[in-house]
C-alpha positions as CSV (number, residue, x, y, z in Angstrom):
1,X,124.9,70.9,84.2
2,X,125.2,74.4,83.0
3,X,122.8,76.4,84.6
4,X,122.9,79.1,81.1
5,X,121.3,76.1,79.7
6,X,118.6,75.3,82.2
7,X,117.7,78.7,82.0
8,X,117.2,77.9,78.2
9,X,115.0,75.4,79.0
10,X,113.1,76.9,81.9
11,X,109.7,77.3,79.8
12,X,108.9,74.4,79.5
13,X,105.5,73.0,81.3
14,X,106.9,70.9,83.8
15,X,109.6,69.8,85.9
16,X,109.7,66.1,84.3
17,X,110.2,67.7,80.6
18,X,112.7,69.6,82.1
19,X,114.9,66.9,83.5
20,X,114.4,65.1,80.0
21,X,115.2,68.8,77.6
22,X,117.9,69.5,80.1
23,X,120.3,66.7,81.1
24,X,122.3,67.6,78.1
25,X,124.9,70.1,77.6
26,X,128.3,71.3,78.7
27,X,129.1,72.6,82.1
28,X,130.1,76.3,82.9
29,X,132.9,77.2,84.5
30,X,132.7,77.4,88.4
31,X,132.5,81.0,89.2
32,X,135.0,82.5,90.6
33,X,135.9,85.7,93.3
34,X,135.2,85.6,97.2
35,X,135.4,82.1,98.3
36,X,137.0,80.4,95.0
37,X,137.4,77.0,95.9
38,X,141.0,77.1,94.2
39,X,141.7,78.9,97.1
40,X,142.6,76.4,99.7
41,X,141.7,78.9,102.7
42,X,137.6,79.0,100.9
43,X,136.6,76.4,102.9
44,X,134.8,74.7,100.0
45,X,133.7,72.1,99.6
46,X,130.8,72.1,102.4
47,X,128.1,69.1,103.3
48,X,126.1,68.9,105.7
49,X,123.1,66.3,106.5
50,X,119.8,68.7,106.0
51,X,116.7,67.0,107.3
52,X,118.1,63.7,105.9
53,X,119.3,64.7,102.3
54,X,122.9,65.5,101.6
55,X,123.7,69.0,100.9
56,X,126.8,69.3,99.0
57,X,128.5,72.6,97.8
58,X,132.0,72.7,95.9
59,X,131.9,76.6,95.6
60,X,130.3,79.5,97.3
61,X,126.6,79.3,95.7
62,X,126.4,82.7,93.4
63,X,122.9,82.7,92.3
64,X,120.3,82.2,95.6
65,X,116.5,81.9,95.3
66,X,114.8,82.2,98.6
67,X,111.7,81.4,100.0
68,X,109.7,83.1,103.2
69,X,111.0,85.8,105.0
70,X,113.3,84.0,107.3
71,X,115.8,82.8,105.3
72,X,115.6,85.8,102.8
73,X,116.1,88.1,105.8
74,X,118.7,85.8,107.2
75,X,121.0,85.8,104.0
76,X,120.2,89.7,103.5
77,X,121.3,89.9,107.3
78,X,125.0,87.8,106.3
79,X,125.1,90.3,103.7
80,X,125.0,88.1,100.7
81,X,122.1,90.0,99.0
82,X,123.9,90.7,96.2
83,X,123.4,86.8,95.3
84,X,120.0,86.5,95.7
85,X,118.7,86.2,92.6
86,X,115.0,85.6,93.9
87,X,112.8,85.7,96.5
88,X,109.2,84.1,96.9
89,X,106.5,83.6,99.8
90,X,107.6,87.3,102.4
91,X,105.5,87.2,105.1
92,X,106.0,91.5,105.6
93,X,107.8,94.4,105.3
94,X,111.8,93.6,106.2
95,X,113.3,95.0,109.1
96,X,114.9,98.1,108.9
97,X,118.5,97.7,109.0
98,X,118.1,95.0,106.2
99,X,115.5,97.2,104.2
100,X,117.3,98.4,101.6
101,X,119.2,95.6,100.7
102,X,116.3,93.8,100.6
103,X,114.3,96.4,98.2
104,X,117.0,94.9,95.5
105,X,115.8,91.3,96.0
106,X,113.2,90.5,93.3
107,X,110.2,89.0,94.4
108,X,109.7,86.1,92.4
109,X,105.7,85.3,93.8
110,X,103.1,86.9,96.6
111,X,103.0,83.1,97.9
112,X,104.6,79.9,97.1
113,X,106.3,80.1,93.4
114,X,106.2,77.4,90.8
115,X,108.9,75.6,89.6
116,X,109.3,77.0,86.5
117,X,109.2,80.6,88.3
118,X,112.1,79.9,90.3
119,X,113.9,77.6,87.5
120,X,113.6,80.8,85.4
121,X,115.9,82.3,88.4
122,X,118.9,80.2,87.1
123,X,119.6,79.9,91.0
124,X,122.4,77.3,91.8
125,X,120.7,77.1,95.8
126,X,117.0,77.2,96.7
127,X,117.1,78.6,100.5
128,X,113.5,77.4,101.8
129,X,111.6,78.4,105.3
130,X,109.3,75.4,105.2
131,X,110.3,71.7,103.9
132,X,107.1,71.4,102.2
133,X,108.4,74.1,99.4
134,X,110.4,71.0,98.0
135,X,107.2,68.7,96.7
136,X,106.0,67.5,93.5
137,X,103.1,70.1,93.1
138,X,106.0,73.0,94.6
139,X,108.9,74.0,93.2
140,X,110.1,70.5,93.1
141,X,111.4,67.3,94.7
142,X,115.2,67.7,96.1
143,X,116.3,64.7,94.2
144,X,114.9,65.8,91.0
145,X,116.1,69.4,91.4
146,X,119.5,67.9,92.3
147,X,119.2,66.3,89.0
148,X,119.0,69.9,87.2
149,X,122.1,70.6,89.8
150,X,120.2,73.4,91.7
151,X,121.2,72.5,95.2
152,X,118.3,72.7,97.9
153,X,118.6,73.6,101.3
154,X,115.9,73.8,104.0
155,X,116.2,76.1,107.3
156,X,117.1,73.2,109.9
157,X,114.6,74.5,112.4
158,X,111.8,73.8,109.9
159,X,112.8,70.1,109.6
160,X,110.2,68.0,109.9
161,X,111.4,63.8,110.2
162,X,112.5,62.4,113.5
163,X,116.1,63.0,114.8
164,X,115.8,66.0,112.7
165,X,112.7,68.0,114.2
166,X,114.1,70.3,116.7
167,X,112.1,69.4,120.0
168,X,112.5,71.6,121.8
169,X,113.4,74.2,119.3
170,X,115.9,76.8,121.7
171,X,117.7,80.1,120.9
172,X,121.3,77.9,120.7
173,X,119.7,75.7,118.1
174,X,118.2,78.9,116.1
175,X,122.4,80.0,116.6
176,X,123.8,77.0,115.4
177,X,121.4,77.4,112.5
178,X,123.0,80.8,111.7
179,X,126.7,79.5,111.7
180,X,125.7,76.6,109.3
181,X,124.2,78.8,107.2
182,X,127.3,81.0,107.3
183,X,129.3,78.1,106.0
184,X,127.0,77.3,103.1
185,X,126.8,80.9,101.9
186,X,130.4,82.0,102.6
187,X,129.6,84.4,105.6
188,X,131.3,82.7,108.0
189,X,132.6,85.3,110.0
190,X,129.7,88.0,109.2
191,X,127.5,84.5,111.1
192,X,129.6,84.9,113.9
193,X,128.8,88.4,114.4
194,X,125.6,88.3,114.0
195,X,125.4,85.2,116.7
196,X,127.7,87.0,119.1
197,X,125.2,90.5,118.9
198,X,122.4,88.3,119.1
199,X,123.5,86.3,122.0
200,X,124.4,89.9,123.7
201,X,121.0,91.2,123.1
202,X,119.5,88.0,124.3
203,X,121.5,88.4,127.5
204,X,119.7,91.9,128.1
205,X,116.0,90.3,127.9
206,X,114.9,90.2,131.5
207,X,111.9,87.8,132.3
208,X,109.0,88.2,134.2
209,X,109.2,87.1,137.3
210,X,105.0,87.5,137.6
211,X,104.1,83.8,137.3
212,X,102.0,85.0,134.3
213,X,100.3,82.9,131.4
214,X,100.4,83.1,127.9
215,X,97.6,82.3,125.2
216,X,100.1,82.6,121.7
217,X,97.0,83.6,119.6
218,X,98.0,83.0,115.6
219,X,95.1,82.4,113.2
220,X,91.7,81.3,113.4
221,X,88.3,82.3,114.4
222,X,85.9,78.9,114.6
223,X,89.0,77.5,116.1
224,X,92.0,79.0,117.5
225,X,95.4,78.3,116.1
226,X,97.8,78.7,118.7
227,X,101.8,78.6,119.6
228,X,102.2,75.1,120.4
229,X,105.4,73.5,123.0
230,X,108.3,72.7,120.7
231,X,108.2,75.7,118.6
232,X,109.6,79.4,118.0
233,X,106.4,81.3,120.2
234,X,106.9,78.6,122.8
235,X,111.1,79.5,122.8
236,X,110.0,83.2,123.0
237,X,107.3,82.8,126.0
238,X,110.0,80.9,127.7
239,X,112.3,84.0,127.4
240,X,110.3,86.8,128.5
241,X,108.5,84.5,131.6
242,X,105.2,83.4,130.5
243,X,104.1,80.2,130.4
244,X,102.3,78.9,127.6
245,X,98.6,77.2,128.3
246,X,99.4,75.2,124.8
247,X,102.6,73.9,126.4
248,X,101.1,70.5,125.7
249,X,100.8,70.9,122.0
250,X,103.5,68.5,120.7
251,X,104.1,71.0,117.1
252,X,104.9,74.5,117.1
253,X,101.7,75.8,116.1
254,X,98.4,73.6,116.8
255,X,94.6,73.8,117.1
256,X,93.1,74.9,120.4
257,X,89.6,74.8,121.2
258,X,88.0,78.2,122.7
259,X,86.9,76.0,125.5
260,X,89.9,75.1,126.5
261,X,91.4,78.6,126.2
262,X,88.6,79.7,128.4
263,X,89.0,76.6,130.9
264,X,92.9,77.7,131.5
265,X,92.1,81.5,131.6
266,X,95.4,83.1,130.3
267,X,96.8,85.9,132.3
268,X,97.6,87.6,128.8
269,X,97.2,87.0,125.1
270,X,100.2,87.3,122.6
271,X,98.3,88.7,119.3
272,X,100.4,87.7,115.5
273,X,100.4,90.9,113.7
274,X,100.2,90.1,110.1
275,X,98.8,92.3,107.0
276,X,96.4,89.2,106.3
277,X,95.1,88.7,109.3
278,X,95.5,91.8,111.8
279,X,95.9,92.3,115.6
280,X,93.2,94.1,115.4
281,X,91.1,91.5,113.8
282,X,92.2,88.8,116.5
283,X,91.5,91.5,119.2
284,X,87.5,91.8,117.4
285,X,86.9,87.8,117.3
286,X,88.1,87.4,120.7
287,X,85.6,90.7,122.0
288,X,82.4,89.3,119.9
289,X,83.1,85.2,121.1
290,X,80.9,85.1,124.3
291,X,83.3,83.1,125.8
292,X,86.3,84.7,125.6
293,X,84.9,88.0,126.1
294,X,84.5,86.7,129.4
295,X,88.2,86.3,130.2
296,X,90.1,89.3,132.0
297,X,93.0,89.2,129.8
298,X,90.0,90.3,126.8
299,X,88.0,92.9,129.1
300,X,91.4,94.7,130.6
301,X,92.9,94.2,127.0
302,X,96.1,92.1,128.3
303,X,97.9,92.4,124.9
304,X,101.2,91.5,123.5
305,X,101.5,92.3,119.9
306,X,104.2,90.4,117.5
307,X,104.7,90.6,113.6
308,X,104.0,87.2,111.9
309,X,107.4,87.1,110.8
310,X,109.0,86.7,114.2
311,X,107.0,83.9,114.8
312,X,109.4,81.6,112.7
313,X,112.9,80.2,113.2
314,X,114.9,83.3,112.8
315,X,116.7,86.2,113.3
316,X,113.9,88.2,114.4
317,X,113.2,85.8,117.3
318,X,115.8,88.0,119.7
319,X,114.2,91.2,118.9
320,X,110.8,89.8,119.5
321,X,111.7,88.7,123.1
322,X,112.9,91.1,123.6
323,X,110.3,93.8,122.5
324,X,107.4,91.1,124.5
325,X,109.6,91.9,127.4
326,X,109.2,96.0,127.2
327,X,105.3,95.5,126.5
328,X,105.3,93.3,129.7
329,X,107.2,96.1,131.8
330,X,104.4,98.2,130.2
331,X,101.2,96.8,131.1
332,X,99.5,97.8,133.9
């Protein structure tokens, strides 16, 4: 299907009208340049099973919507900016070595776009963080935006079915992630640079050797929500030495009641630093709570401070380890 003419038909209300206006019409050529797939050394075509639906690309993709910051920041970082056509859902500022590419990127929607939002992108991929983008009442089911031949492809750590959930989730597994999504996007070897720097600066994160533990504090007042055991904070307590006291949490982020935060009395609390909902917020509700202004951790202010956007699959999970690690050498 010629994606000229979805474009044409982009208005329309729905996504159902739009599989019935569009599935007529001829095809575009494929595009052509870096990775042409005439070119028997391109590598094309690619498939690859993604959380149990077929991903199947015959060229390089040349017009990329994605959404949340992690895979926005991870095709920016394999320097295919100049084919993102969209991007929806950022969770912050980018980082700054990717900042000005990213200031090119048009921002599509604050939060999750609609369909016809992103249709109106003309994208040939959709790049989604979270699986639940791809929904009815989203952007779209996978089959039916197959159907409008807009591939779909979800960040494999965000998977969600058995077989396909990582459990644990581990830095090698956020690697592999990187290198697939080399393939896909035709970065292979700017994927195997960025592995190989991140895997030196991994090496260079020194754990604690303190015996310390962790409370991974994310959201919530009434109720804590909290870096669960399978997940990116519990990967990145694991790096730097701490052990998490929501090591039990089968998900990676969970509900926690403040009782039992106060019955395993962390040694420290790792504060998500987002613009919605502040450090400095988290650090208030945990002072007026009677019962966590108790803890030690809260009187000698024990805390660790990362930006929401590290919190997920991504490249930003090294740098976060690593900069956990330097407040840990820093705290009295």
């Amino acid at each position: 299907m010629s994606l000229r003419r979805l474009g044409a038909c982009a208005t329309l209300a729905t996504l159902a009208v739009l599989l019935t206006a569009c599935s007529a019409g001829n095809a575009d050529p494929a595009p052509t340049g870096a990775g042409d797939p005439t070119d028997p050394g391109g590598g094309y075509p690619v498939t690859v099973d993604n959380c149990g639906t077929e991903v199947s690309l015959e060229a390089p993709p040349e017009r990329i919507v994605t959404i949340k910051s992690s895979t926005t920041e991870l095709a920016l970082a394999l320097g295919v900016g100049d084919r993102l056509v969209g991007a929806a859902f950022l969770d912050g500022p980018f980082p700054e070595e990717i900042a000005e590419a990213g200031a090119q990127v048009p921002v599509l929607a604050e939060r999750a776009p609609s369909s016809e939002i992103v249709l109106g992108a003309e994208p040939d991929l959709i790049f989604a963080g979270w699986e639940s983008s791809f929904a009815a009442d989203g952007i779209g089911e996978r089959a039916e935006l197959a159907a409008l031949g807009v591939e779909t492809y979800v960040a494999p750590a965000a998977c969600q079915a058995d077989g396909y959930r990582p459990d644990p989730l581990t830095f090698d597994s956020v690697f592999d992630d990187i290198i697939e999504a080399g393939e896909l996007l035709d970065a292979r070897e700017e994927a195997a640079a960025l592995v190989a720097e991140q895997q030196e600066a991994l090496a260079q994160v020194t754990p604690s050797e303190a015996g310390l533990t962790a409370l991974w504090y994310s959201s919530g007042s009434d109720t804590p929500f909290v870096g669960g055991g399978i997940g990116a904070p519990q990967m990145i307590m694991d790096a730097v030495g701490l052990e998490n006291i929501a090591s039990d949490l089968d998900t990676s982020w969970g509900s926690m009641g403040w009782e039992s935060v106060v019955a395993a009395e962390p040694d420290v609390v790792v504060l998500v630093d987002s613009a919605w909902n502040s450090a400095d917020n988290k650090i208030s509700v945990l002072e007026a709570n009677p019962l966590t202004a108790a803890l030690p951790a809260v009187q000698e202010g024990r805390y660790l401070i990362v930006d929401f956007a590290a919190t997920e699959a991504g490249i930003r999970n090294v740098d976060a380890a690593a900069s956990l690690a330097e407040q840990l050498d820093a705290m009295p």
